[in-house]
KOLFI-73085 format. One record per atom (N, C-alpha, C): x, y, z. Coordinates in pm, whole numbers, plus 50000, padded with zeros to 5 digits. Atoms other than C-alpha are relative to their C-alpha. Layout:
! KOLFI-73085
XYZ ...
This chain:
! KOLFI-73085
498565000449975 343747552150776 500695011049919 499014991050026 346127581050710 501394997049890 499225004650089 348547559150550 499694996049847 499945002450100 349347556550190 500184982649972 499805012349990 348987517450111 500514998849889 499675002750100 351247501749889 499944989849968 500595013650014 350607468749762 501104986950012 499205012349879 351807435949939 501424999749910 498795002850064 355267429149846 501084995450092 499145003549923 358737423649936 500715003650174 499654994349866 358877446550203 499444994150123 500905004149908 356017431750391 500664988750064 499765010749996 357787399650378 501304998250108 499165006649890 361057407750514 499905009350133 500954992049867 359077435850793 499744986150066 500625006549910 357237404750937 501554989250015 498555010750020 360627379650887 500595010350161 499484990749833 362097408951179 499205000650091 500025001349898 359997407551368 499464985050074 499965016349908 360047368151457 501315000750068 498514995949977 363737376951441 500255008050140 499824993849905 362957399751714 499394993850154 501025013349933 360487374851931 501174992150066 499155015349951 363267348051943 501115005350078 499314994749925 365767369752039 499865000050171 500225002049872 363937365652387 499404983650031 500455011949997 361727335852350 501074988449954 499285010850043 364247312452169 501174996150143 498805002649920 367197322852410 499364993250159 500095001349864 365127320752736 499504981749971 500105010750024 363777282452567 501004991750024 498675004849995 367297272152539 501044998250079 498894998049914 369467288752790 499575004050140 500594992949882 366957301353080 500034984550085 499725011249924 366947267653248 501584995350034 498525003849994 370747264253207 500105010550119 499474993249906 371397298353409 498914995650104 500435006049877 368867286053687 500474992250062 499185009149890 370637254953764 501054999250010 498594999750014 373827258753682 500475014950037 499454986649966 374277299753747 499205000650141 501144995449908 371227304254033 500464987950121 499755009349909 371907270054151 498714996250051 501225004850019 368217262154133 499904988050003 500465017150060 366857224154115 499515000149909 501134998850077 365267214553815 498434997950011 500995004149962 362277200754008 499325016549970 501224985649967 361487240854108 499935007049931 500464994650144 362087253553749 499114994049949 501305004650079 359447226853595 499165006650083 501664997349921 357087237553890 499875012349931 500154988850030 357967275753763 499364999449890 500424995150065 357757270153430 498134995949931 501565004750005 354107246953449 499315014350097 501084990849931 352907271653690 499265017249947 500394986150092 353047303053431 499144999849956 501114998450107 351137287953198 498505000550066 501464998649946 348327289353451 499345016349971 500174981150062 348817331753422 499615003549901 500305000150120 349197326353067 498414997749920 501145002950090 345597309953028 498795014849993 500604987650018 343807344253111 500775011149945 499274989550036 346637369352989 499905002049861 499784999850084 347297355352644 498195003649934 501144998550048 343217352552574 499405013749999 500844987950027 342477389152685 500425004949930 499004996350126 345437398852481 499435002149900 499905003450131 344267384752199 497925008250001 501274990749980 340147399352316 500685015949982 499384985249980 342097435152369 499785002249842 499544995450137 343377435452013 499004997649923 501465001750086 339977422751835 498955009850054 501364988149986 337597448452006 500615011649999 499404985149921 340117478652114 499845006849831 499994995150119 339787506751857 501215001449890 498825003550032 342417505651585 500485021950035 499014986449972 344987537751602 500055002849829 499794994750120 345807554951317 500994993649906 498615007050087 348937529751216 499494985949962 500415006150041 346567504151236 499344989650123 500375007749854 345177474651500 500924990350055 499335008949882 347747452851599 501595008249975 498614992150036 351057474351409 499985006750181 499934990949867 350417500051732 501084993150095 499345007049890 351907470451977 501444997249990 498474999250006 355157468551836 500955010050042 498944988549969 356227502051878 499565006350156 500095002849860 354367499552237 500254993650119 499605011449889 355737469752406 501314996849930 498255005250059 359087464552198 501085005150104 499454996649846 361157483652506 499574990950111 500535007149889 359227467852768 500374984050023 499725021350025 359647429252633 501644999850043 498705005149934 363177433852619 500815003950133 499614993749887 363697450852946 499324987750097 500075012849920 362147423353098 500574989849979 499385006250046 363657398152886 501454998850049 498585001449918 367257407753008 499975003550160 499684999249833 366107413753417 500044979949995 499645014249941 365997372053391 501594991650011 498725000349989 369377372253367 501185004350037 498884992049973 371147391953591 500944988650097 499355009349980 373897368653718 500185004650146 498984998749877 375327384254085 498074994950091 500825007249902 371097372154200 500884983450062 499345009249988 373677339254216 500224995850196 499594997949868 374797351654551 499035002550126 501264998049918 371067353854720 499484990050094 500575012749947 369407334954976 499374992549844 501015007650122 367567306654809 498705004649953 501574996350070 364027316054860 500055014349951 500154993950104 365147348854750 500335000749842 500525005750116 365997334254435 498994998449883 500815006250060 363227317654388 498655012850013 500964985750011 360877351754462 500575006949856 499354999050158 363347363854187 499424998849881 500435006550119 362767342053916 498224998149988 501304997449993 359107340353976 499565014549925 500574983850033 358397378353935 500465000049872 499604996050119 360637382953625 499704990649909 500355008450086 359667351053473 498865006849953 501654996849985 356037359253494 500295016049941 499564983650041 357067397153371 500075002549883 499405004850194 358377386153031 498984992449952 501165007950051 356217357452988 498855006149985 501865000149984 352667361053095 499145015649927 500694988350047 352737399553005 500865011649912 498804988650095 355457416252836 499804993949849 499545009150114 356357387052580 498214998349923 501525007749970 352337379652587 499345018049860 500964984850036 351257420052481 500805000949863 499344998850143 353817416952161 499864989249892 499745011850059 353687384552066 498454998949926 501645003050058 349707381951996 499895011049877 500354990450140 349287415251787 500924994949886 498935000750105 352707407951594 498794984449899 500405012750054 350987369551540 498605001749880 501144996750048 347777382951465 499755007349864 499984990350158 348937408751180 500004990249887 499715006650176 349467384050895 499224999349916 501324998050082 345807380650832 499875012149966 500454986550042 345667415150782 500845012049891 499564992050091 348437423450573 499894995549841 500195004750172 347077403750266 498714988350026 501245009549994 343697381050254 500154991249889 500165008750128 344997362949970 501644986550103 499395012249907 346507328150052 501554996649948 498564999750003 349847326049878 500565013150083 499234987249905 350737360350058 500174996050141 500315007149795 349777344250435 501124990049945 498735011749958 352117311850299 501525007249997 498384996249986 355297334750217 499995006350112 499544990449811 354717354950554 500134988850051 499975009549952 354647324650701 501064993349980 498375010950028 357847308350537 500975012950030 498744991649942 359847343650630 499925004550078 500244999349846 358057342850980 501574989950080 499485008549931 359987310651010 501495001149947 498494997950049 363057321750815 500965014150143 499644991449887 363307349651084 500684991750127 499525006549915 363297326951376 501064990849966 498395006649950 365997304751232 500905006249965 499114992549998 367927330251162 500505008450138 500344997049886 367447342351535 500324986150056 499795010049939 367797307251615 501834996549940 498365005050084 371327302351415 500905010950086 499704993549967 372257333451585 500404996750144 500035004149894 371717323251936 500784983650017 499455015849992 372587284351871 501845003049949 498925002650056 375917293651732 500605006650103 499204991749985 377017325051919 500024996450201 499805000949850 375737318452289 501104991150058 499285012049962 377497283252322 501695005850032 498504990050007 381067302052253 500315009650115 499624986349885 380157330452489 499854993150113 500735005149909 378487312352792 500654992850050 499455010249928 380397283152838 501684997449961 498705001850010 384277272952874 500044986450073 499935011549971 386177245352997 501245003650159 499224994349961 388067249353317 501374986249996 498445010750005 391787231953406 499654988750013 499875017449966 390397197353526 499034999349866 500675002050102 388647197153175 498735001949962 501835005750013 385087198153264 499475015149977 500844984150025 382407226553104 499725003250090 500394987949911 381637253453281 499295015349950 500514990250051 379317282653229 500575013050091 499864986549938 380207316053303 498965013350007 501184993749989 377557334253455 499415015049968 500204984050061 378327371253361 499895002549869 500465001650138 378257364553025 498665001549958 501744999850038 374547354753036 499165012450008 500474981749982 373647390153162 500395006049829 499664994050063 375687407252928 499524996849833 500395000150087 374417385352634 498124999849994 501824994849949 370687394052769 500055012649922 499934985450023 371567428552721 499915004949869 499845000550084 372707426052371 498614998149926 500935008250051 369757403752253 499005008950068 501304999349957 367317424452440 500385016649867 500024987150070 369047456852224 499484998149806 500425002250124 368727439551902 498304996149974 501195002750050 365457427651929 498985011450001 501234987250010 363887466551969 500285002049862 499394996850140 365697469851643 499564992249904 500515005750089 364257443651461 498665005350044 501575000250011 360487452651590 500095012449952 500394989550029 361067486051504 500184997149810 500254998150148 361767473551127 499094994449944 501705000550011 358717452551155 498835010350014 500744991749995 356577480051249 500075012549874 499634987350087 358157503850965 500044993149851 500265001950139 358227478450673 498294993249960 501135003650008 354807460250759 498615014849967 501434992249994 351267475950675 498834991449963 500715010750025 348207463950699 498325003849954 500445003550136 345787459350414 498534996750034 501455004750018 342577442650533 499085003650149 500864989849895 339837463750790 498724995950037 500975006249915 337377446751009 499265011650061 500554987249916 335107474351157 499524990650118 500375011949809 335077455451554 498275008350017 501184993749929 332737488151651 498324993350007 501135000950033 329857474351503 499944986649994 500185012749975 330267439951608 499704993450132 500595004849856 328487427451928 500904987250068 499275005049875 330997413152190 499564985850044 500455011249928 330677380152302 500254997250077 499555001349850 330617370952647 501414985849975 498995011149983 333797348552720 499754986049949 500655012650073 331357316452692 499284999249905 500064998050130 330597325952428 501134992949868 498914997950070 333757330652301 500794988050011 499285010449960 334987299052438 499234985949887 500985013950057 332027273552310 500225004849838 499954998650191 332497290151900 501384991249999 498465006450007 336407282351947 499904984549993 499905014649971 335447247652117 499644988149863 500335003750142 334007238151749 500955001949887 498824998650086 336887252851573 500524984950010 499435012550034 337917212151489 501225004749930 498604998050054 340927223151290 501105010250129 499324993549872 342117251551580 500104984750118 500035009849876 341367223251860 501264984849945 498685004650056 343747200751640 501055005449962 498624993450073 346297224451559 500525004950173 499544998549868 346557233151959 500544988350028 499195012649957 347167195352045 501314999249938 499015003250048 349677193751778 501495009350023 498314990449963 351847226551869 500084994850161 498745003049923 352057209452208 500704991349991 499065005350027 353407183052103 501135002549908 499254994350087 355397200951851 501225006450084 499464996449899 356457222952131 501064995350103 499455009749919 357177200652341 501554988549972 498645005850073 359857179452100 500765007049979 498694988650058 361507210151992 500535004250130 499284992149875 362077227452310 500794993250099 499375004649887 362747199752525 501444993849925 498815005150060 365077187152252 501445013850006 499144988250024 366757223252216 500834999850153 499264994449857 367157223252622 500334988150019 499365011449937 368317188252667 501594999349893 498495000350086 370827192252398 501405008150091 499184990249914 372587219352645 500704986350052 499215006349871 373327192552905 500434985549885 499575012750023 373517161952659 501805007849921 498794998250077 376827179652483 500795006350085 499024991549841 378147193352862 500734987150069 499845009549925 377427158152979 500204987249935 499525012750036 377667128552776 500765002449868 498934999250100 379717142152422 500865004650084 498794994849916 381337163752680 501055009549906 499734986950103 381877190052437 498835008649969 500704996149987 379697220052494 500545018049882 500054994950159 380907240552196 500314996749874 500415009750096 380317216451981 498665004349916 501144999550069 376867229251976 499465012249894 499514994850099 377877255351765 499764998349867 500005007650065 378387239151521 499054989749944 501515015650049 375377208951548 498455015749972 500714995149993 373467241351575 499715007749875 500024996250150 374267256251229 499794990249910 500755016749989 373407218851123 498665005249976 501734996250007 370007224951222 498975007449963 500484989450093 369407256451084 499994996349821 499735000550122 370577246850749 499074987749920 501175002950094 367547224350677 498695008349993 500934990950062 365237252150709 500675008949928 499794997550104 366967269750477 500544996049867 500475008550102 367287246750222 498754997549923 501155004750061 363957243050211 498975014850005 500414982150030 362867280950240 499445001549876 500274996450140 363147286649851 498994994049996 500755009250062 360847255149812 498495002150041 501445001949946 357967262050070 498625002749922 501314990250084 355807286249875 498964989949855 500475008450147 355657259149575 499574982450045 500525012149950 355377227349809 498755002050060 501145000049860 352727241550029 498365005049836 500724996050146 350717254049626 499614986749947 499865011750135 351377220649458 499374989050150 500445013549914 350697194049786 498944999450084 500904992149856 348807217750045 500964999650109 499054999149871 349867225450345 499954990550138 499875009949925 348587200450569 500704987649964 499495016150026 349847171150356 501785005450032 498835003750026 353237185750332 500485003750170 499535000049856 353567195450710 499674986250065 500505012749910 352037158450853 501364992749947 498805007050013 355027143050631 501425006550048 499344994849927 357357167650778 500314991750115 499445005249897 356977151751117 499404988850011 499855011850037 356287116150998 502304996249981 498334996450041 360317124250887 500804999850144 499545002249892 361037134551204 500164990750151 500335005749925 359577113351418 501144984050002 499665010250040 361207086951241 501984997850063 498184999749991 365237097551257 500315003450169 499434996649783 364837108951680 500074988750030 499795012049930 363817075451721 501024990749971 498705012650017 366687056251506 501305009150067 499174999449928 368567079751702 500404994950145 499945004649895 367897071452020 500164982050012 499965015550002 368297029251911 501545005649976 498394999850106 371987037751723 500735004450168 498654991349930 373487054752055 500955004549969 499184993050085 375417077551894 501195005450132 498644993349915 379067085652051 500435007149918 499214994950072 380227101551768 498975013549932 500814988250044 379087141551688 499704999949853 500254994450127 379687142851333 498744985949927 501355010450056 377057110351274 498525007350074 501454991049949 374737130151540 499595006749927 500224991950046 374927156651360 499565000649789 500785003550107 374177144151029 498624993450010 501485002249937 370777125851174 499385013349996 500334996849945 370427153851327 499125012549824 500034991250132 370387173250977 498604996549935 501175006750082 367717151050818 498585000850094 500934996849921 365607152651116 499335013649999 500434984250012 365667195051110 498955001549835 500905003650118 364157184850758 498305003949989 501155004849970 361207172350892 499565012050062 500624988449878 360547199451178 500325014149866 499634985950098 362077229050928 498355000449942 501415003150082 359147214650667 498725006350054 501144996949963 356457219250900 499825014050099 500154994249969 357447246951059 500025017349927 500614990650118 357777270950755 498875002249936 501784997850056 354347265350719 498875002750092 500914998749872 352657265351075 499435011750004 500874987749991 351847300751067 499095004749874 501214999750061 349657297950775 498994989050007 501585014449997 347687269550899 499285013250113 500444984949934 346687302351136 499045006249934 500674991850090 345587321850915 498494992649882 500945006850019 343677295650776 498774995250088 500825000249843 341817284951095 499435013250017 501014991750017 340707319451113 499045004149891 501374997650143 338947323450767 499514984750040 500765013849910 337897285250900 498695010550071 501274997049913 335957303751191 499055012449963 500534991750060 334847332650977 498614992449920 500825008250065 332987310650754 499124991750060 501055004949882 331357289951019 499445009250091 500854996249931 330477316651221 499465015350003 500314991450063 330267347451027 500865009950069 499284987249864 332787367051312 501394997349950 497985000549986 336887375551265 500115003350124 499105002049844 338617367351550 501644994449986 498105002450026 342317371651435 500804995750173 498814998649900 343707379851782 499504987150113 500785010749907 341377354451969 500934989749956 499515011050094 342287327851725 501215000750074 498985000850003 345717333151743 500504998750153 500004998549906 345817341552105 499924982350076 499955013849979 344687305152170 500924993649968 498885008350051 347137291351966 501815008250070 498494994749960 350087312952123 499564993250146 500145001049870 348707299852449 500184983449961 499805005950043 348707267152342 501914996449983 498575003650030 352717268452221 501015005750147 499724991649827 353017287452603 500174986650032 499845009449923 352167256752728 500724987349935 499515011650065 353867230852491 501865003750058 498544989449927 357097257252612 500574993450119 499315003749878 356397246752968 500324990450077 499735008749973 355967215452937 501124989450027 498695005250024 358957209552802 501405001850085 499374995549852 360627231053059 499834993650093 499825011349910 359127209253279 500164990150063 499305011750013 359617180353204 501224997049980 498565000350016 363157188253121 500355001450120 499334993549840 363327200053485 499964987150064 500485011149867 361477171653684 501024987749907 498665011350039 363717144353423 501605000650015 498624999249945 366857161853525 500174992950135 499485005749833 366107153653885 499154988550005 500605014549979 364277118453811 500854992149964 498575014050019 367697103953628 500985007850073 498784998449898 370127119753916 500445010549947 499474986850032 371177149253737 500485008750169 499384993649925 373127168653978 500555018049997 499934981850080 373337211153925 501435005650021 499024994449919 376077217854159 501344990149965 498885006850047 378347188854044 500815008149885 499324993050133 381527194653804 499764992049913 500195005050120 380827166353611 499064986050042 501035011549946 377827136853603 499964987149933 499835014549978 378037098953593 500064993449829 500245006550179 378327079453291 498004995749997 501315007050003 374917063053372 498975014449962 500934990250040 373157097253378 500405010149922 499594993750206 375217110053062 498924992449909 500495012150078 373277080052889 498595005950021 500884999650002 369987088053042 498935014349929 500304989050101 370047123752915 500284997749840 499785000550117 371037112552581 498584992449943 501165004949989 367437091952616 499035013449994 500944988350036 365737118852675 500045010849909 499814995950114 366927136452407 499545000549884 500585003250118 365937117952126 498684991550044 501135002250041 363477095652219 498895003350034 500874995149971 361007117552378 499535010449893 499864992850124 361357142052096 499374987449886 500615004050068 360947115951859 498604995049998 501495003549942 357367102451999 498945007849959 500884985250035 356207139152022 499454998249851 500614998950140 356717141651654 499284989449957 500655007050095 355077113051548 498575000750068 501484994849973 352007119651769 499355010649911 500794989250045 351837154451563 499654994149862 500485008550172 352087132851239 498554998649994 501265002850022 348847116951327 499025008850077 500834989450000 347387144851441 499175007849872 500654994450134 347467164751117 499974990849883 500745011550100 347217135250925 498364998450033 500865004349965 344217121651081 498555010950038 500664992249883 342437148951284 499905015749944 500504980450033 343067186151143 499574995449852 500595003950079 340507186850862 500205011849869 499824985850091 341727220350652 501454995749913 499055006750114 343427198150337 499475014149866 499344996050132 344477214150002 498315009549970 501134996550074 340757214249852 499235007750145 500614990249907 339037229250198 500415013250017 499484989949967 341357256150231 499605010249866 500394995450051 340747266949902 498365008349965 501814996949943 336967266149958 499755013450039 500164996349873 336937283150229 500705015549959 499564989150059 339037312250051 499315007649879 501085001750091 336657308449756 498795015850071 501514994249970 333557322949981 500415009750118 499594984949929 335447349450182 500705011849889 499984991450121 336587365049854 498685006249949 501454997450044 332937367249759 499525007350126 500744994949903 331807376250075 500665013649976 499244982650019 334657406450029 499355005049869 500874991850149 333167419349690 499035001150034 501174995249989 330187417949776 499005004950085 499844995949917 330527440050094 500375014449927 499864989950073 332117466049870 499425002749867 
């Protein structure tokens, strides 16, 4: 490498922090608000958005895996092996990212529409979002092999996205939606374009300061490592016991967050009936992952990281469900729940991307091979599908309790039923992931250390 290396530090920290920052900018908004402009701007059903967004992840199961094959065998470049993809696909992501939102498709036949949204979904997703997202994921192992360095990338991976998420949760709600004369919300569909546009300009701007403050530190020579056929590559993974539990758990992880993020749209349109409100509940939610930011690095040292992420969403699991018993009419009690709950999810999600990094020195050690982008690749495919589930199930439960797209305003009975699905499907999720990584992922406090133990050694005594 050509580059002068300087040794891990602050820069690294807030380099990778931009570019989650830059990720969400597409992924968070299209989680949140891409189902809103379908049925409400497109005039879509939700039935034929769940079919869309289950039917990606079928694309996704070969795209994200070669992805993540590409970046483990391809030769590295001179900036490094996965750095290269940022400053190669950062244009591209967000140029696809803002064609899903051009508002005057409104005025199209239906099935052209639905040809529409197909192509550009699948554009962003399966291969735009897909070719950035794996290398970016994949770098962390490589910009430090030591394990407190992977947990602070990891707590200002996730400080990125809610800062990207505080951004979007606060600012879209304001822009997007109004109220017209007979009282009732209303989205305004040119907006959504125009704040595509924005969000697709900022997020080249954050990857480009990921790519310019990151560097990366630790050098796998692929050349001289014999290829494994797919089934190969499939049956080592299938043994990964901690990966194969950490996939179940981001979909259900997935799955609570997202569908909670996109049901919140319609539960504060349709049953608070105040849809910039969420504004507000949305800076709320941010503000228990940063609270607990400062703390991660010394909770995840002192408890481990599995114990303190399983009580994370033990926490959560707990407050969706006394939400969904309390029926809450009143925002500012939601929104305090709602506070203690982000607790729980914040907790475990300032730490998720070093259970990653762990899982791969995991399969190093069992099977003598690095497979950063593989690894990871699985697990981004994995949170693909926890994505679409949630999409889809948010879709097919819009149109299983009467939800209506084209109405100005919907029933008391199916205000109520979205306020159900809200919390207590969300809450469930989380407590399934509880006993997941309670029970089931086996990479506690003393393994992880291990396991860091005899890849340190193995590094010395290589050089």
């Amino acid at each position: 490498m050509s580059e002068q290396k300087r040794p891990f530090g602050l820069w690294d920290k807030i380099g990778y922090m931009f570019g989650d920052f830059g990720n969400d900018f597409s992924f968070l908004f299209a989680s949140n608000y891409l189902m809103v402009f379908y049925t409400k701007v497109l005039g879509l059903s939700g039935f034929v958005v769940g079919l869309l967004f289950m039917g990606a992840r079928v694309v996704d199961a070969f795209t994200d895996v070669t992805m993540g094959r590409i970046v483990d065998y391809m030769k590295p470049a001179e900036d490094g092996r996965f750095r290269p993809w940022l400053r190669r696909m950062c244009i591209p992501v967000a140029v696809a990212s803002t064609a899903m939102y051009l508002y005057f498709v409104r005025d199209w036949a239906y099935w052209a529409k639905i040809v529409y949204v197909v192509i550009t979904y699948l554009l962003w997703s399966s291969f735009c979002y897909t070719a950035i997202n794996i290398p970016y994921g994949s770098m962390a192992s490589v910009i430090s092999s030591h394990m407190k360095d992977r947990a602070s990338l990891s707590t200002f991976r996730s400080i990125g996205a809610s800062l990207a998420g505080l951004v979007i949760g606060v600012l879209v709600p304001l822009v997007v939606y109004d109220t017209d004369s007979a009282g009732n919300q209303i989205v305004l569909p040119a907006r959504f374009t125009l704040t595509a546009v924005v969000f697709g300009v900022l997020a080249v701007l954050c990857y480009g300061l990921c790519y310019r403050l990151c560097q990366e530190r630790v050098f796998f020579d692929k050349k001289e490592t014999k290829r494994d056929s797919i089934g190969e590559m499939l049956r080592g993974l299938g043994q990964n016991k901690p990966l194969l539990a950490l996939v179940f758990a981001a979909l259900m992880l997935l799955l609570a967050s997202m569908l909670s993020q996109t049901m919140n749209n319609y539960l504060f349109l349709d049953y608070f009936k105040n849809a910039k409100a969420m504004a507000a509940v949305n800076i709320v939610s941010m503000a228990g992952v940063f609270a607990l930011a400062p703390f991660i690095t010394k909770i995840a040292s002192e408890f481990g990281k599995k114990e303190a992420g399983a009580l994370g969403m033990l926490l959560a699991g707990i407050v969706y469900v006394l939400m969904f018993f309390l029926r809450i009419k009143s925002i500012p009690l939601f929104m305090a729940l709602l506070f203690v709950g982000t607790l729980g999810v914040g907790l475990f999600n300032l730490i998720v991307w070093a259970y990653i990094t762990d899982i791969i020195d995991y399969q190093e050690v069992k099977t003598g091979k690095r497979e950063d982008g593989t690894v990871y690749a699985v697990y981004s495919f994995a949170r693909k599908v926890g994505q679409a589930l949630a999409g889809g199930l948010g879709g097919f439960a819009l149109t299983a309790i009467g939800y209506i797209s084209d109405a100005p305003a919907q029933t008391d009975v199916v205000a109520g039923r979205i306020y159900t699905v809200a919390t207590l499907l969300p809450g469930v999720c989380y407590l399934i992931v509880f006993l997941i990584m309670q029970f089931l992922y086996p990479l506690s406090k003393r393994v992880v250390e291990e396991n860091s133990a005899i890849l340190q050694e193995k590094r010395q005594k290589s050089n």
